[in-house]
VOGU-3710 file (C-alpha; in Angstrom, 3 decimals, decimal comma):
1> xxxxxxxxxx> 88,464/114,326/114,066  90,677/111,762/112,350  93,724/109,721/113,307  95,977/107,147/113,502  96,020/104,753/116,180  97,049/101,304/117,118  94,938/98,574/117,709  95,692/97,033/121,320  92,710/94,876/121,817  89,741/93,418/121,152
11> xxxxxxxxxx> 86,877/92,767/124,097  84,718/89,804/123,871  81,982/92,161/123,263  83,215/93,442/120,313  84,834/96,451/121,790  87,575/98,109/119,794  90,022/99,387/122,157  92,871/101,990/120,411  95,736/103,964/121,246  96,105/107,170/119,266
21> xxxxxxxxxx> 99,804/107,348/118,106  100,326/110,970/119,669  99,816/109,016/123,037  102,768/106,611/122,490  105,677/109,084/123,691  103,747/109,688/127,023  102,698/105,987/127,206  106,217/105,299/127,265  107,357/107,784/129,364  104,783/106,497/131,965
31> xxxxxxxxxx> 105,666/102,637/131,766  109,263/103,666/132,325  108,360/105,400/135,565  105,989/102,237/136,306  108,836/100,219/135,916  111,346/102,285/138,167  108,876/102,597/140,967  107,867/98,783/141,374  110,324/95,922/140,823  110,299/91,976/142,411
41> xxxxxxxxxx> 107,107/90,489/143,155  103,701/91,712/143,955  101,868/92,004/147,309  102,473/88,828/149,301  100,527/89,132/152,052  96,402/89,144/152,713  94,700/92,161/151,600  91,403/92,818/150,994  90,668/93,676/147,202  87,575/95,257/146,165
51> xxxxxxxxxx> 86,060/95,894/142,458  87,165/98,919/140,764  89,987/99,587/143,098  93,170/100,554/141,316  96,526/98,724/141,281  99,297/97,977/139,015  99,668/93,830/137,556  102,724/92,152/136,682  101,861/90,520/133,614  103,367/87,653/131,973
61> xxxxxxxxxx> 106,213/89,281/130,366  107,310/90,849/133,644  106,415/94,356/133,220  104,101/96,226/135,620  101,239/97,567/134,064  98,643/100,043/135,299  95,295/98,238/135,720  92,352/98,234/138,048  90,034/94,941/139,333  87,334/94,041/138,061
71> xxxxxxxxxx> 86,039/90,516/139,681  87,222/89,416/142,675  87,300/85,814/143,518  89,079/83,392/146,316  92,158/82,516/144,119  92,722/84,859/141,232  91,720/88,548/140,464  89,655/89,125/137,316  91,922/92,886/136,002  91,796/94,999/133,230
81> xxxxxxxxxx> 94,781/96,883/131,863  93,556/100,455/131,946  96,145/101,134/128,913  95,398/98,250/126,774  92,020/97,084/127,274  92,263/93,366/127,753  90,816/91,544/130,922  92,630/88,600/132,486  92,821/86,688/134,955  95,604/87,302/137,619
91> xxxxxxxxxx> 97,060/85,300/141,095  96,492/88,006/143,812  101,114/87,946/144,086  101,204/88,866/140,804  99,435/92,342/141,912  100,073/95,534/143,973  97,527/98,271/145,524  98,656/101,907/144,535  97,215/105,251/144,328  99,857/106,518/141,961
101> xxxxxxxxxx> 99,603/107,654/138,436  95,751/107,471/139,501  95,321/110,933/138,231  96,391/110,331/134,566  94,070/108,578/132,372  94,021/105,766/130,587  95,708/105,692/127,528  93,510/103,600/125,615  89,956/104,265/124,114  87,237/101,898/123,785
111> xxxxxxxxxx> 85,374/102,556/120,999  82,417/101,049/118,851  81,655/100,875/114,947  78,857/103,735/114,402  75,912/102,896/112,966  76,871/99,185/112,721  74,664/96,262/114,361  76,360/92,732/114,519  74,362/90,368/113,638  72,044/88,544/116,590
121> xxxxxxxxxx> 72,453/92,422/118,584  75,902/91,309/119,809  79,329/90,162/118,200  79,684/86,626/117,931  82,883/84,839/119,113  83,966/83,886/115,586  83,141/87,576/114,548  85,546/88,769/117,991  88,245/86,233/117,103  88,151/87,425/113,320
131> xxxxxxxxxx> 88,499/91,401/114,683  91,396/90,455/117,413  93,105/88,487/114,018  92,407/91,454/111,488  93,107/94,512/113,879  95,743/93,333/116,996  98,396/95,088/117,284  97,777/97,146/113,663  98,499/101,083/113,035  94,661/101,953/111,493
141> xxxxxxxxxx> 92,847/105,399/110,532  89,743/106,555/112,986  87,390/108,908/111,992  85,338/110,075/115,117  81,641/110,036/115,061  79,779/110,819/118,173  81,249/111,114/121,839  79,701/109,055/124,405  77,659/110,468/126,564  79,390/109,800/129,534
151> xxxxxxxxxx> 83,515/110,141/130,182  83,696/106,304/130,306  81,594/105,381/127,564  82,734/104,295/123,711  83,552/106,439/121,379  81,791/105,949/118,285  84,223/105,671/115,557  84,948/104,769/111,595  88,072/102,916/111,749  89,765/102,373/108,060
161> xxxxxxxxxx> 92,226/99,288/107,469  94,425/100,052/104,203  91,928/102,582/103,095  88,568/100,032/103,866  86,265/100,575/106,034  85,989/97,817/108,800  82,031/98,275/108,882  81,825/97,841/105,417  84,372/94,555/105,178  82,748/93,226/108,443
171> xxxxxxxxxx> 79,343/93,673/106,798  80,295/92,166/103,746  81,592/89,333/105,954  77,869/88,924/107,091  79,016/89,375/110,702  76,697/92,544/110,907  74,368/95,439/109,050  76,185/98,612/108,517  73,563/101,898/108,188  76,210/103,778/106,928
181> xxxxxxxxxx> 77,657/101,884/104,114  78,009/103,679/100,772  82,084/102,528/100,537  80,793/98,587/100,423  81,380/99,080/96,622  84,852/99,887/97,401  85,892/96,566/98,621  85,839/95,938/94,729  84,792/92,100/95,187  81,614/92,319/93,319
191> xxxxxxxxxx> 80,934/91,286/89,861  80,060/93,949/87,547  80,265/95,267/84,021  83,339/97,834/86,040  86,316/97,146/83,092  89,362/99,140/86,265  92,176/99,807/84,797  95,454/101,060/86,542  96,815/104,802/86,694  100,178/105,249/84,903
201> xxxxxxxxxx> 103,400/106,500/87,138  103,854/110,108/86,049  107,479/110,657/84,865  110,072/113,446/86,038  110,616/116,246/83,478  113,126/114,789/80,294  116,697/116,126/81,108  116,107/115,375/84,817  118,736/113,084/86,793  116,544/110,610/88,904
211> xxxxxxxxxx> 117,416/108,225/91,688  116,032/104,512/90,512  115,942/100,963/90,894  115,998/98,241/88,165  112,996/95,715/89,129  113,005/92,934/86,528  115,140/92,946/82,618  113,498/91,801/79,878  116,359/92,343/77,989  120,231/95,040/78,347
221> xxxxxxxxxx> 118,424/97,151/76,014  114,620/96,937/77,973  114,041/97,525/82,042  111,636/97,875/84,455  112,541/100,715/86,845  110,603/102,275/89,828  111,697/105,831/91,019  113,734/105,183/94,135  113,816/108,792/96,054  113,739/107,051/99,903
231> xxxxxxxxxx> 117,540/108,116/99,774  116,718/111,855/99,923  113,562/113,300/99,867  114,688/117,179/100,634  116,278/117,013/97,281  113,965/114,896/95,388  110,985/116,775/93,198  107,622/116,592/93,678  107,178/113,823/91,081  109,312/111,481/93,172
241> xxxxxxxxxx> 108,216/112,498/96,679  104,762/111,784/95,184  105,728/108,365/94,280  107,510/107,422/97,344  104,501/108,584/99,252  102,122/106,341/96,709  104,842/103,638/97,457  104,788/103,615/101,092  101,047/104,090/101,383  100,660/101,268/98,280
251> xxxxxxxxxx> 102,771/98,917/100,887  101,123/99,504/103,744  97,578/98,723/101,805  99,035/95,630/100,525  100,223/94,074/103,605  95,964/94,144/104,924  94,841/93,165/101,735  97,297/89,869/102,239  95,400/89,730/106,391  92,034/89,054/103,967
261> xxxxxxxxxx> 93,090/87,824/100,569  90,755/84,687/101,807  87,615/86,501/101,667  88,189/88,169/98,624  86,619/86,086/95,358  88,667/84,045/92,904  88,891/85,598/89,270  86,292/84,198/86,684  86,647/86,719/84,151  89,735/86,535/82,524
271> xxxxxxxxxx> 90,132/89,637/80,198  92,992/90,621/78,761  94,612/93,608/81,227  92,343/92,692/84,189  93,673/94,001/87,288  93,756/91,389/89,968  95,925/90,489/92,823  97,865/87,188/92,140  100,402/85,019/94,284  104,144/85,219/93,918
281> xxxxxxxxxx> 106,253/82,385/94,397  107,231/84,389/98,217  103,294/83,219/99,171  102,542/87,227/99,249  100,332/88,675/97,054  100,583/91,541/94,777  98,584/93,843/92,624  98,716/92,560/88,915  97,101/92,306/85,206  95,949/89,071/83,191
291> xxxxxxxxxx> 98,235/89,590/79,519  96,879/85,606/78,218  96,027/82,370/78,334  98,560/79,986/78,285  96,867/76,648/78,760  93,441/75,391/78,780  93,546/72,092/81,008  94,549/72,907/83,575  93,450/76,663/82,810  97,132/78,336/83,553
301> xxxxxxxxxx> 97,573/82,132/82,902  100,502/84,397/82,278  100,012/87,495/84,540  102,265/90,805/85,337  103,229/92,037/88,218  102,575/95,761/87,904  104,758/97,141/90,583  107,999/95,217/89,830  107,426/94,155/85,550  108,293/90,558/86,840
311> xxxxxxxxxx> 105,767/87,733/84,956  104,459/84,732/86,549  102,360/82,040/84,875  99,626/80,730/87,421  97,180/78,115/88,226  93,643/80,448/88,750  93,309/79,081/92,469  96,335/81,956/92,661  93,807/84,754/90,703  91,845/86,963/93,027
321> xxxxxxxxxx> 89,788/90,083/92,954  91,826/93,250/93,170  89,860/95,568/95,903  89,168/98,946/93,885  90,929/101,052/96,257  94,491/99,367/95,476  93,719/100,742/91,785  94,262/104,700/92,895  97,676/103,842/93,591  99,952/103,953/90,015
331> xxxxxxxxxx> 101,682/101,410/88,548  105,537/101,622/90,099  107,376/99,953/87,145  107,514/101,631/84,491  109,025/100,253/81,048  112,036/101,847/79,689  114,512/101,125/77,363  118,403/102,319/77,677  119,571/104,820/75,034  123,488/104,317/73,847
341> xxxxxxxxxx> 124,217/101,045/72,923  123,193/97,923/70,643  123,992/94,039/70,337  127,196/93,277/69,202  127,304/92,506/66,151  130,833/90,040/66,356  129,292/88,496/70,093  129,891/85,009/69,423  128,233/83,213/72,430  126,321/80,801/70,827
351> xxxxxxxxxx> 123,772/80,980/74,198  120,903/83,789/73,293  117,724/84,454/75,209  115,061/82,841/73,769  112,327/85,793/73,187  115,364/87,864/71,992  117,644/86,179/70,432  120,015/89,245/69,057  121,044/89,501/72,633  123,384/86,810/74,092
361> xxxxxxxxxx> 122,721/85,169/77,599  126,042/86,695/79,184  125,342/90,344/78,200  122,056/89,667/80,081  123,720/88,038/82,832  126,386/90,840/83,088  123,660/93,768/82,759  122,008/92,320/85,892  125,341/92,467/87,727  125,718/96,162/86,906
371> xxxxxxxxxx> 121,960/97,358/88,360  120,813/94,556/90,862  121,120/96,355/94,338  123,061/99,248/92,987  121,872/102,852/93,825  121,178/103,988/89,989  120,252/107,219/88,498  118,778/107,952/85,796  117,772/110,528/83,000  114,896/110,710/80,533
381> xxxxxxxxxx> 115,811/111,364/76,671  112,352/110,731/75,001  108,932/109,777/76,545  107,281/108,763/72,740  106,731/106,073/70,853  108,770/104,672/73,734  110,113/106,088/77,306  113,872/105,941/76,220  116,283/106,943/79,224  119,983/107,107/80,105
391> xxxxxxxxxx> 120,905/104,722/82,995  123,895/105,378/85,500  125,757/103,182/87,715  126,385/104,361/91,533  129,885/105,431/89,760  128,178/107,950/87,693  129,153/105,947/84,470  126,505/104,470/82,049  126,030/100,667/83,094  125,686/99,797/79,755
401> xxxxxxxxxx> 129,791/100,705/78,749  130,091/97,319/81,019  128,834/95,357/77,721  131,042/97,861/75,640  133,972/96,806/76,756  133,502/92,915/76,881  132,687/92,631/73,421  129,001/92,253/74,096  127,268/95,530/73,357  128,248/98,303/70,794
411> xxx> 127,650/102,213/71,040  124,639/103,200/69,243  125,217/107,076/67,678
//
């Protein structure tokens, strides 16, 4: 069976405990009751605990939670929380004896990595701090192995982080030996002959209206757009629904890959079109291709961001391996240039950007007005030698009559 789950905890053994997400609604519904049945303080007067008994804990955020002992000592209870997994250490007021909501079980699973051995036959601390960083908290994909053999044992379990698999990162961490480990290869951190390349975003039929967002200008006349259908999906065709599904998971694979961007190998192969992840100037990092070489000493290179057509020269310390699974995803900027209109040929402003100079600063300046954060649409005319489309404001009107009518762009029969 697979599914998602969240991460709520990881034991100091190395125990991985999860909470499917089809549990959540009744998790919730449970804690409410928990919450309406006990309020104020716990017990205040002696009683006599014992291990394993069952009771509910007010933890440090005030909420009662359903847990049950598991030391007892003169001072404090030792407790687990039945629905999250962790073990703490409790004052005897901050707890309360019950026999309700005994009959419902716990919400959380404890589970184990199949066929993986830590290194030394248990986890290490460093290896059980580096899981409870990586996994806390985090919506991942299980794949069930075995059952345990007993109610209360550990499920053995695949559990995928942005489409890795945890045995196979955790092994190539050296923390342990995974059996089962043909996807190590996957991680894409190993040097090789390999020359990855990125799929292309396929394009909705020509004649099509589209929903879009401008990502970066080169130029009025040259764009980078990504389709945009998050407005509407019901209405959107299968091209777009495909990308916004490729977008979502894309984003989702990106945010673990910047969790463990550390332990992935700096770039020492600098081809021309290399995929690679690089640093933007947010501190994130993002999937993108090596175009040249700008400078030798220090050795600085002028990269592409593939998803947004944004450029970004950078020192190599801000080059790393791309893992291969971020290159099933296509590119989500795609170049285009706008159909309709030319430079002016009478625009006198002397300012004119510098890599295309029959353009004038302000018709750049004003173009970015009319698309940045404005719901566009837009319309293919030609997909060879060049993807040439039609670009509307949220108005309806082409954003390039804008330019027409101050001076700085002409139609273009």
């Amino acid at each position: 069976k697979i599914f998602q789950a969240v991460v709520s905890c990881i034991g100091s053994d190395g125990t991985i405990y999860i909470i499917p997400k089809s549990f959540e609604t009744a998790l919730n519904k449970l804690m409410a009751e928990i919450q309406n049945t006990f309020k104020g303080l716990g017990l205040l007067i002696p009683y006599c605990w014992k291990k394993g008994e069952a009771c509910v804990v007010r933890g440090a955020d005030t909420v009662w939670y359903r847990a049950k002992i598991v030391e007892v000592s003169s001072s404090t209870l030792q407790v687990q929380y039945i629905d999250r997994g962790y073990i703490e250490s409790i004052p005897q007021c901050h707890l309360y004896p019950t026999t309700f909501y005994t009959g419902i079980p716990p919400f959380c699973i404890p589970c184990q990595l199949y066929k993986t051995l830590p290194i030394g036959n248990f986890w290490q601390q460093e290896a059980v701090e580096y899981l409870q960083e990586l996994l806390k908290n985090e919506e991942v994909e299980i794949h069930v192995k075995e059952l345990p053999d007993n109610p209360w044992g550990k499920l053995s379990i695949s559990l995928y982080f942005g489409g890795m698999s945890l045995s196979s990162f955790m092994a190539y961490q050296k923390y342990c030996v995974a059996e089962d480990c043909q996807d190590i290869q996957k991680l894409g951190v190993f040097e090789g002959d390999l020359s990855p390349s990125y799929l292309l975003q396929p394009l909705p039929v020509p004649g099509e209206t589209f929903p879009v967002t401008v990502t970066h200008l080169v130029s009025p006349k040259e764009v980078y757009i990504c389709l945009d259908s998050s407005e509407n999906l019901t209405k959107c065709s299968a091209t777009e629904r495909s990308a916004s599904c490729d977008s979502e998971s894309l984003s989702k694979a990106l945010k673990w890959c910047n969790k463990i961007v550390k332990t992935l190998p700096h770039l020492t192969n600098f081809k021309k079109e290399l995929p690679c992840l690089a640093e933007y100037v947010d501190g994130l990092w993002y999937r993108a291709k090596l175009l040249s070489i700008t400078q030798l000493v220090p050795v600085q290179i002028l990269v592409q961001f593939v998803d947004y057509g944004t450029y970004l020269v950078a020192p190599t310390s801000r080059l790393r391996h791309i893992p291969c699974h971020l290159l099933k995803y296509p590119v989500q900027a795609v170049r285009v240039l706008l159909a309709g209109f030319r430079p002016a040929s009478d625009d006198k402003n002397v300012e004119r950007i510098p890599y295309s100079p029959e353009w004038s600063l302000k018709a750049l300046w004003t173009m970015v007005d009319c698309v940045e954060g404005k719901r566009l649409s837009a319309s293919i005319l030609t997909v060879s030698p060049e993807v040439t489309i039609s670009l509307y404001g949220d108005d309806k009107n082409l954003v390039h009559l804008k330019l027409i009518e101050m001076g700085l762009a002409e139609l273009d029969q």
